[in-house]
C-alpha positions in Angstrom: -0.3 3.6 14.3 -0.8 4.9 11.0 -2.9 8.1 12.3 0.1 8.3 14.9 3.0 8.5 12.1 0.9 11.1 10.0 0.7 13.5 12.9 4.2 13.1 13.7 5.0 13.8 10.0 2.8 16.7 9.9 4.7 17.8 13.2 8.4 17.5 11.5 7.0 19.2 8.4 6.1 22.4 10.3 9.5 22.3 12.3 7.6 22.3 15.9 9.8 21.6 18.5 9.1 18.2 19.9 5.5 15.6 20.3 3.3 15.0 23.0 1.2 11.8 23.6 -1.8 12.9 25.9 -2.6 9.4 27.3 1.1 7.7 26.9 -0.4 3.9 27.7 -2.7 4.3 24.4 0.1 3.9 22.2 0.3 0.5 23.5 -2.9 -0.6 23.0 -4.5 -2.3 19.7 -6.6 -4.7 17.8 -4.6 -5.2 14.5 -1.2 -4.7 16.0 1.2 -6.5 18.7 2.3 -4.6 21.1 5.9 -5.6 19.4 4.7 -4.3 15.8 3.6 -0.8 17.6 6.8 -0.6 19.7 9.1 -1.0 16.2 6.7 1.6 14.9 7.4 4.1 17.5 11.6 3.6 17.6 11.1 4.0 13.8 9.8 7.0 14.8 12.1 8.2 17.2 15.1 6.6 16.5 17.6 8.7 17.9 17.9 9.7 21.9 17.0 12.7 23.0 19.9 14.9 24.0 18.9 17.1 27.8 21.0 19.9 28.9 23.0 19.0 32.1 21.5 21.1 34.9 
């Protein structure tokens, strides 16, 4: 998760538009972690909603 929050960091610091997990389900998975522990960790990261244009 650590790797994870530097690249997302790296992301904001550049002012790119958004994130993109290739393989979504990886997040999930982890030897050190609970799958609780790395859920917190990504709503830490995004902790706000994000907001789509009404079609």
């Amino acid at each position: 998760m650590a790797r994870i929050q530097e690249q997302v960091e790296a992301i904001r610091d550049r002012s790119f538009a958004g994130v993109s997990f290739f393989f979504y389900e990886s997040l999930w998975w982890s030897d050190s972690e609970t799958l609780e522990q790395r859920q917190d960790s990504v709503r830490a990261l995004f902790p706000n909603a994000a907001v789509r244009p009404q079609p």
